[in-house]
C-alpha positions in Angstrom: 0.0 0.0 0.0 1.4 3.2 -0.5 1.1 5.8 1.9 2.0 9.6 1.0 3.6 12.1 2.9 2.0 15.4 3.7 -0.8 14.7 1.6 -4.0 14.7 3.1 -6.6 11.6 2.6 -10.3 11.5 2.8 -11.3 8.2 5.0 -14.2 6.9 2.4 -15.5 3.7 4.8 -15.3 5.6 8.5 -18.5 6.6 10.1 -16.9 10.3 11.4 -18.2 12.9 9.0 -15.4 14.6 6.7 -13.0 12.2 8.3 -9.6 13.3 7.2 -5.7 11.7 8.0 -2.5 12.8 7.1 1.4 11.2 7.4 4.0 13.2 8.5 7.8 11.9 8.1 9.2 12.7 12.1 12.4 11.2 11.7 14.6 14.3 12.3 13.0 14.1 15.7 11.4 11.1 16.7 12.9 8.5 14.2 9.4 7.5 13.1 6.4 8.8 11.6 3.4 10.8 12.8 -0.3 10.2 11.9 -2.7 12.8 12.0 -6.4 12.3 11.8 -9.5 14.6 12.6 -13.0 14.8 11.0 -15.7 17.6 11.6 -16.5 18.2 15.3 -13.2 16.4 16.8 -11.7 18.0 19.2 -7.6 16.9 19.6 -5.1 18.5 20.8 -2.8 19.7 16.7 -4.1 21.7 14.2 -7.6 21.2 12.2 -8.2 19.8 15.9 -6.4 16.6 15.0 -5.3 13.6 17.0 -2.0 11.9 16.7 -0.3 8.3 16.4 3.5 7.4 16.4 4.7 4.5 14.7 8.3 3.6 14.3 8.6 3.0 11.0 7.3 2.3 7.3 6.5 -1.0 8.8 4.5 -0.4 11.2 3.2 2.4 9.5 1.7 -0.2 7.0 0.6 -2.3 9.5 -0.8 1.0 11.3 -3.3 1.6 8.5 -3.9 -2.0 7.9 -5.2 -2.4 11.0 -7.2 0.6 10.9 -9.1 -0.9 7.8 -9.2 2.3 6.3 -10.3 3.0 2.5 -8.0 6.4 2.1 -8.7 8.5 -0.9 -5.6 10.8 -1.6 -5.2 13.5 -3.4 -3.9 12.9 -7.7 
């Protein structure tokens, strides 16, 4: 599966209106990667009110959305 950084993905199968996610590349800092997601009327703690997941690398970063079952939409 590929997975783009910095682009920003519409969630097509999640039940959270306008649910939205995007993959940051954090290894300058952390090593890893960070995951943003939000939809309309969440209320995290990042910008666009987002919530965030670490994972350590492209591996689990594949597994991350795996296991999330999500059908992302990106951007052409």
């Amino acid at each position: 599966m590929s997975i783009p950084l910095e682009a920003t993905g519409s969630i097509a199968n999640s039940d959270k209106p306008s649910h939205k996610v995007k993959v940051s590349d954090d290894s300058a800092n952390t090593g890893g990667f960070l995951i943003y997601e939000w939809w309309d009327g969440s209320d995290g703690p990042n910008g666009n009110f987002a919530f965030d997941h670490w994972v350590p690398d492209e591996a689990a970063l594949q597994s991350y959305f795996q296991e999330a079952g999500w059908r992302v939409l990106w951007p052409a």
